[in-house]
N, C-alpha and C positions, 0 to 999 in steps of 0.2 A: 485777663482780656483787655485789661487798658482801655478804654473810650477814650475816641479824641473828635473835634470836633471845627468846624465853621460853618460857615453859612453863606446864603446869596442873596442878590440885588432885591430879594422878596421882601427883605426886611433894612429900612434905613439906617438903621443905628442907632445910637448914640454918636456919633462921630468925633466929637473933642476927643472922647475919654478912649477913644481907641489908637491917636495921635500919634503918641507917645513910642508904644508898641511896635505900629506900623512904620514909624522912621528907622527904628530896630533891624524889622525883617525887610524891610527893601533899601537896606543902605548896601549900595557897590559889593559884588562878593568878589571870589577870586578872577582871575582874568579867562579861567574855563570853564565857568560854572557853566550849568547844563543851558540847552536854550530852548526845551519843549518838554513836554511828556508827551508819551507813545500811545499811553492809553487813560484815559481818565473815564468815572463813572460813579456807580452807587456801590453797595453790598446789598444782598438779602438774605435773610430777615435785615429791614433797618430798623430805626429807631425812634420812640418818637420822646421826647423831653416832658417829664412831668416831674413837680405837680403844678402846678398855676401859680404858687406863693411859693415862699421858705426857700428854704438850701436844696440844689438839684446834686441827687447821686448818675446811677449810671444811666438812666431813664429806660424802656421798655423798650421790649421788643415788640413788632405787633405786623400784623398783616394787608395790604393795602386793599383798597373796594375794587380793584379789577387790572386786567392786563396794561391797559393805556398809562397806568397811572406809573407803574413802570418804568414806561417807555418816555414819560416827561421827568421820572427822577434822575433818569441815567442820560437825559439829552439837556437838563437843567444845569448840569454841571459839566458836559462835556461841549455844551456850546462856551462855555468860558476858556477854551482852549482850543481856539482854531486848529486844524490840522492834526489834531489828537486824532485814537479812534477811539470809542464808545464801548465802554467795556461796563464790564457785572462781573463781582465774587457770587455764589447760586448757591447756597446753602442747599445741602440734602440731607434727608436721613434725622438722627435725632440730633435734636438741640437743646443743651442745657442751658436755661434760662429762659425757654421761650415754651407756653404750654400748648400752641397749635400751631406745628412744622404746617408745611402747606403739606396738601395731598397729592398723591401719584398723579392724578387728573390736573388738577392744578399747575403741580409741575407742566404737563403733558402744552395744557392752555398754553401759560405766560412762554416758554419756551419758544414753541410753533411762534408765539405772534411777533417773539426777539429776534427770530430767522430771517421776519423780513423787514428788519429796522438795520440793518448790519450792522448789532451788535455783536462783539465779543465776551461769551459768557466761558466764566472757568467756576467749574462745582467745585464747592468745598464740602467738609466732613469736619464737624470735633469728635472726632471716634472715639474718645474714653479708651477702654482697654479694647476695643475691636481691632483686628485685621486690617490694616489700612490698606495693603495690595488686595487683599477679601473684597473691601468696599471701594476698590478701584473697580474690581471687575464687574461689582454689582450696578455703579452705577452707571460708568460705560457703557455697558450691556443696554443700559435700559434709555439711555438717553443721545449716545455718541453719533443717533441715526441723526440730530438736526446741526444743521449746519453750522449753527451760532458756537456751538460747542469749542472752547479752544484750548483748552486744559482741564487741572484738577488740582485741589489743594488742601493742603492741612493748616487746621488753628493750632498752631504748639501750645498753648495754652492748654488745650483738654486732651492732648497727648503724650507718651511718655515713651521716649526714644527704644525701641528693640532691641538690646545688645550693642552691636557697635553702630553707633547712629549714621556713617557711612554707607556700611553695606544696605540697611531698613532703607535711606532714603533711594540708592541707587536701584533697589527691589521694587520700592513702587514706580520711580522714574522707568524700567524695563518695563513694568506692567502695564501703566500709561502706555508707552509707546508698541506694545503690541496692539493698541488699539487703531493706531496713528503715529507716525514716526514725527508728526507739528506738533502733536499736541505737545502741551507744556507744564511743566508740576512746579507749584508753589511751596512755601511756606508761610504762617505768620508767626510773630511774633514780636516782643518790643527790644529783646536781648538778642546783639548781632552775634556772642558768641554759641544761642542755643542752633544757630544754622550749622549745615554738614556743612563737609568741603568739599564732598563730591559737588561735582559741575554737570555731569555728565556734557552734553553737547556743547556745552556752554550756554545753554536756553532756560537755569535755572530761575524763577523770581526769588525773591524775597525780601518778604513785608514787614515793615517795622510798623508797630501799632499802639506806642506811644501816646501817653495820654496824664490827664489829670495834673495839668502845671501849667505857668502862664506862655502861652501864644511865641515867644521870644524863647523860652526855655523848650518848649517841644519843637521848635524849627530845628534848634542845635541838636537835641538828642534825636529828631529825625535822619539829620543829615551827617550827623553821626556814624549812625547806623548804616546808612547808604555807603558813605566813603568806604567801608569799610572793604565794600567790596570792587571798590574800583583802586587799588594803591597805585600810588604815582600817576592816577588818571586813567589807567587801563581798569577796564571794568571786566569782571570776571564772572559778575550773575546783575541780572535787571535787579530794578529794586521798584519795591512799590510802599505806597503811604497811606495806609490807613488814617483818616484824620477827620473832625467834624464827630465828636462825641457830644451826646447830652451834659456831660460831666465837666466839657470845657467852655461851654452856652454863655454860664449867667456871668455878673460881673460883681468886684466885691467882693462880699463877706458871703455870698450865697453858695460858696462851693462847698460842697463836704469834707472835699481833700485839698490841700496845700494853699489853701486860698489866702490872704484874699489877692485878688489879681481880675485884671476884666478880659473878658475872654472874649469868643470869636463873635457872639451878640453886639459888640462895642464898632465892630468894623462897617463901615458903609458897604462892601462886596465882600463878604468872607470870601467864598472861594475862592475868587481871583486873586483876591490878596493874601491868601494865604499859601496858596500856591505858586505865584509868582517869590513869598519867599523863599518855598521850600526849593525852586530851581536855582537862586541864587547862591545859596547855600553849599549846591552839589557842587563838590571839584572836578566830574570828569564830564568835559561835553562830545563825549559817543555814550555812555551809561544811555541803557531802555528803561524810561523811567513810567512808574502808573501810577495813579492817586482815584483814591475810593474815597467818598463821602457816607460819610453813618446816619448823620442824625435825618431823617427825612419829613417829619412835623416838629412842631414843637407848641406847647400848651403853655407855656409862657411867654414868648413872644410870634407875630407875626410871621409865620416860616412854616412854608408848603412847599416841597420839591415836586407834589405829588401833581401839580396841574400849570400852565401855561406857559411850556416847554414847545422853542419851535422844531416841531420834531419831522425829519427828512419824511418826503414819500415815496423816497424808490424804495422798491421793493426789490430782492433777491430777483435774479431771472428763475423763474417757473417755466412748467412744461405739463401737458397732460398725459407727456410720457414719463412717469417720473412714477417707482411705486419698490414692492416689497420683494423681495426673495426670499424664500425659505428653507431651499435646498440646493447643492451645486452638484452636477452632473455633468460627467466626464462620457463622449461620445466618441472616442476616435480620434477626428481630429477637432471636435469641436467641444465648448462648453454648453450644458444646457443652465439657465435658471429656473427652477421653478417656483412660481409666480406665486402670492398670495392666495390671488384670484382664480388657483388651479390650471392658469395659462402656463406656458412655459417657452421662455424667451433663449433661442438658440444662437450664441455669437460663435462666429467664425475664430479661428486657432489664432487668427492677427486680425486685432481689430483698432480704431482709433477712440482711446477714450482721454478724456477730458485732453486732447490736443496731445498723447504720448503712445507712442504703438506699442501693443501689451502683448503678448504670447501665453497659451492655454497654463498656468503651470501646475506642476506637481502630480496634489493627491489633491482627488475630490473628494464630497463627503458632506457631513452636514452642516450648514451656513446658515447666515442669518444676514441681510442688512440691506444697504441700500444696492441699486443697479443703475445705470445709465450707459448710452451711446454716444457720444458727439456725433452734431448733425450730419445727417447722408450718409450715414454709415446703414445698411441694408442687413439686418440681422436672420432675416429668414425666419422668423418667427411672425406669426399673423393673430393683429387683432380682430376678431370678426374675419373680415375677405380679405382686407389691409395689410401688409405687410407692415410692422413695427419699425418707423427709421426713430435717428435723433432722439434718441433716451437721454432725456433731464440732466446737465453738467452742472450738479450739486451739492452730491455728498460721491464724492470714490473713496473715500476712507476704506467704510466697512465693508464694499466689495473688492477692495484691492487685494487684500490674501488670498483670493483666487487667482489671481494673474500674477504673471514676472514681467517687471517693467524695464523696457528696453533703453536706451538713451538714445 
């Protein structure tokens, strides 16, 4: 799993002793190096750096005091990037190394409250020897109804490729995308060659997660990694940079591994400056590039992601038509939903949703998911005396497999 790491403007430095380094990673790259990232933000579980003294290994995993906190790790590092958007890796399910995953409710919380910060979250899984199209469907199922959701991803580290690693990945990429034909599948890992070739749309990521060596030496093996997938500057999968490990913090003699070296603690703004040189770095400027932050405390020095983050307050547009469906029912010429609420919302055989005219399709039968009208639209179904207009344009994912969408 590699730790890699930096940090921000929370903690001053040392600044001399980071000098050196930093003339390194932001000396002039190629004349196409990248000129943004796409998505920048945290992971979870992060990390936090222990122990207070001596040599730091990979540091812990650990879980933060509430939803907000969150929402300041992932806008702490993504306001270092104007014009980025705000992304999350979302750990599900079990985790090796870490002894209390968050819980379904949990999940359910932080989620909802990510929906209306407009972040982009993509679940990951170290699935061990589990089903990873299994635990696609598991988790989709259970999570794909909130908006924030943008993918799903694998740690190759605690997986071990199915027979031909082509056909496994392009299995869960079809899986994925019966849920959502946007959503998007990851990988991670620090070895460019453990990635497939499948592409499938061309909307592949993948992570290099690179770690434990000095600051100069992981730019190169990042952008390494990256290149690799853009040859002669044509990019062929996004790539993302896991970086800001525990394990690459102290400076010195205190590293466990490869040391001695001063690491991301030595810089006056990790982040920025460590990102600013992993973009120098890249050769191709169309690559969709993303960068994740680990480490999110640290108990040796100065360094809280978790609080005084200026964090946006739009929220998502909401609606108090906006709700469940639990069954799809075919009438004729019309679709019925039936409602959570034992209502049951009846659209017309052509209706306008999310701004695209849909027609009744197929085969009905049993569903699950979100519903919605775009405004003025007249459903014929009544709440109380009320006829039902303008149903919530929020989530159409998971009721689009009832409709055929027309252009």
């Amino acid at each position: 799993m590699h730790p890699s790491i930096l940090k921000s403007a929370f903690y001053p430095g040392t600044v001399s002793a980071g000098l050196a380094v930093l003339a390194t990673l932001l000396m002039p790259g190629p004349s196409a190096a990248a000129t943004a990232f796409k998505w920048t933000g945290g992971k979870q579980p992060g990390k936090i750096t222990t122990p207070r003294t001596g040599q730091v290994n990979i540091g812990e995993f650990i879980n933060l005091g509430g939803k907000e906190e969150w929402g300041n790790v992932i806008y702490n590092v993504a306001n270092k990037f104007p014009g980025s958007k705000p992304w999350i890796t979302w750990g599900v399910g079990a985790w090796p190394e870490h002894n209390a995953p968050l819980t379904d409710d949990k999940h359910e919380e932080y989620l909802t409250y990510l929906d209306g910060l407009g972040v982009e979250v993509f679940l990951e899984v170290r699935p061990g020897s589990a089903n990873v199209v299994s635990l696609i469907d598991t988790y989709m199922k259970k999570y794909s109804k909130h908006p924030s959701i943008k993918g799903f991803g694998v740690d190759l580290e605690f997986y071990a490729w199915k027979g031909n690693k082509d056909d496994d990945a392009k299995a869960m990429d079809d899986k994925l995308k019966s849920f959502n034909p946007a959503y998007r599948l990851f990988f991670k890992h620090w070895e460019a060659g453990n990635m497939p070739k499948y592409r499938g749309k061309g909307d592949m990521i993948f992570f290099s997660t690179s770690s434990e060596s000095s600051p100069a030496t992981l730019i190169k093996g990042h952008a390494d990694f990256c290149n690799t997938f853009a040859p002669g500057g044509v990019p062929t999968a996004a790539c993302g940079f896991q970086i800001g490990y525990p394990a690459d913090e102290p400076l010195g003699n205190d590293h466990v591994h490869n040391g001695p070296y001063d690491g991301w603690s030595s810089f006056k703004d990790p982040i920025k400056e460590w990102g600013d040189g992993l973009l120098k770095a890249i050769t191709s400027n169309t690559q969709e590039l993303g960068f994740v932050w680990v480490t999110v405390k640290s108990e040796r020095i100065p360094w809280d992601l978790t609080k005084g983050a200026n964090i946006p307050t739009f929220v998502a547009a909401t609606s108090p038509f906006q709700g469940r469906f639990l069954r799809v029912e075919r009438n004729g010429s019309r679709l019925t939903l039936r409602l959570s609420d034992g209502a049951a919302l009846v659209v017309p055989s052509a209706a306008d949703i999310l701004g695209r005219k849909v027609t009744l399709g197929g085969a009905a039968g049993p569903a699950s998911g979100r519903y919605f009208l775009a405004a003025g639209v007249e459903t014929g179904a009544k709440s109380g005396t009320a006829p039902r207009k303008g149903m919530d344009a929020s989530e159409v994912s998971t009721a689009r497999p009832a409709f055929t969408a027309l252009d």
